[in-house]
C-alpha positions, -999 to +999 in steps of 0.1 A: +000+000+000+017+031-011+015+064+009-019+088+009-042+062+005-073+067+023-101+041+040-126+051+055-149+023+066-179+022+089-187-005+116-187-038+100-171-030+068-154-058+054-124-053+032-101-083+022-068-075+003-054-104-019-016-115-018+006-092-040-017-068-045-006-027-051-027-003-039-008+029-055-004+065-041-038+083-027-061+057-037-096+059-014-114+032-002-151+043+010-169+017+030-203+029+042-234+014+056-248-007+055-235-035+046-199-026+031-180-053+017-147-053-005-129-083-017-095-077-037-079-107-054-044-118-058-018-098-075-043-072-085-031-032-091-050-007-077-041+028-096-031+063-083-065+081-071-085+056-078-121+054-060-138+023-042-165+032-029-189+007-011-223+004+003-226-030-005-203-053-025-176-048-047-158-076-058-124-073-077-103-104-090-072-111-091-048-099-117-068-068-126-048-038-139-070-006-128-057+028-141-051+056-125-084+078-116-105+046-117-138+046-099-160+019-086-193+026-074-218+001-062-245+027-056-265+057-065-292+081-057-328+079-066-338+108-092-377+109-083-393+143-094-408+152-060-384+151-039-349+168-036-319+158-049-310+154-015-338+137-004-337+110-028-329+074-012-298+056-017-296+027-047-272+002-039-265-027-061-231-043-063-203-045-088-184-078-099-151-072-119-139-110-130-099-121-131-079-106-155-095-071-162-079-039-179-098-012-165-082+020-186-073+055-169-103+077-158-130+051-163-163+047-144-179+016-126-212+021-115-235+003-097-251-035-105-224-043-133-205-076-141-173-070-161-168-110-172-133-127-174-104-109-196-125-080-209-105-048-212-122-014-203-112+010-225-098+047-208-123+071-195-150+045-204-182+049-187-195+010-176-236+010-170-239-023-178-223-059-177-192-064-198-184-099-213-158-122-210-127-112-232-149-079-246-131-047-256-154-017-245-150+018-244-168+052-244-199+070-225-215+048-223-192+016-227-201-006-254-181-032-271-155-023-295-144-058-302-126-092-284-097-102-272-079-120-302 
């Protein structure tokens, strides 16, 4: 774990770190109720400020390469018309990223996606839904370029 990384984690957070992992310089873990739960796998980088941020589960395998400025997101807010911004009750899904991933610089995970075995995700790509195994993606939002020769 390099130096300026954050965690902040509520009662009860879970957060399991694989063997030979690399958590790079001012990366933030955010584990909040109510029912936080991170699971890193073996040999898996982390990048420089990237962003975890839990209410739920997040679930990264092992040998993933996350860029820097990476975030992960298992939640969201609702957008209901009556009610503030504010107001609006927390979403939480959960996010699944499979073993040997290529999550580019700058890109988004949000909530309730599965990024499947060997897919690469291509920089400053926004993921809103699942990603299959060996898949090329990339844009805003992510959608598959091609596959893994």
């Amino acid at each position: 774990i390099k130096y300026n990384t954050e965690f902040w984690m509520t009662d009860d957070a879970i957060l399991e770190i694989g063997d030979g992992c690399t958590i790079q310089n001012h990366a933030f873990f955010q584990l909040t109720k109510p029912t936080p739960k991170v699971f890193i796998g073996n040999n898996t980088v982390i990048g420089r400020y990237a962003m975890i941020t839990a209410k739920n589960m997040i679930r990264i395998g092992s040998n993933v390469l996350m860029g820097a400025y990476v975030q992960v997101i298992d939640h969201s807010h609702g957008i209901e018309r009556d009610k503030t911004v504010r107001e609006q009750p927390a979403l939480i899904g959960q996010v699944l990223i499979e073993d040997d991933v290529w999550i580019g610089v700058g890109s988004r995970i949000l909530m309730d996606v599965h990024i499947g075995v060997g897919a690469v995700i291509g920089a400053n790509a926004v993921v809103t839904k699942d990603v299959p195994p060996y898949a090329v993606v990339g844009g805003v939002p992510a959608r598959v370029i091609k596959y893994r020769e």
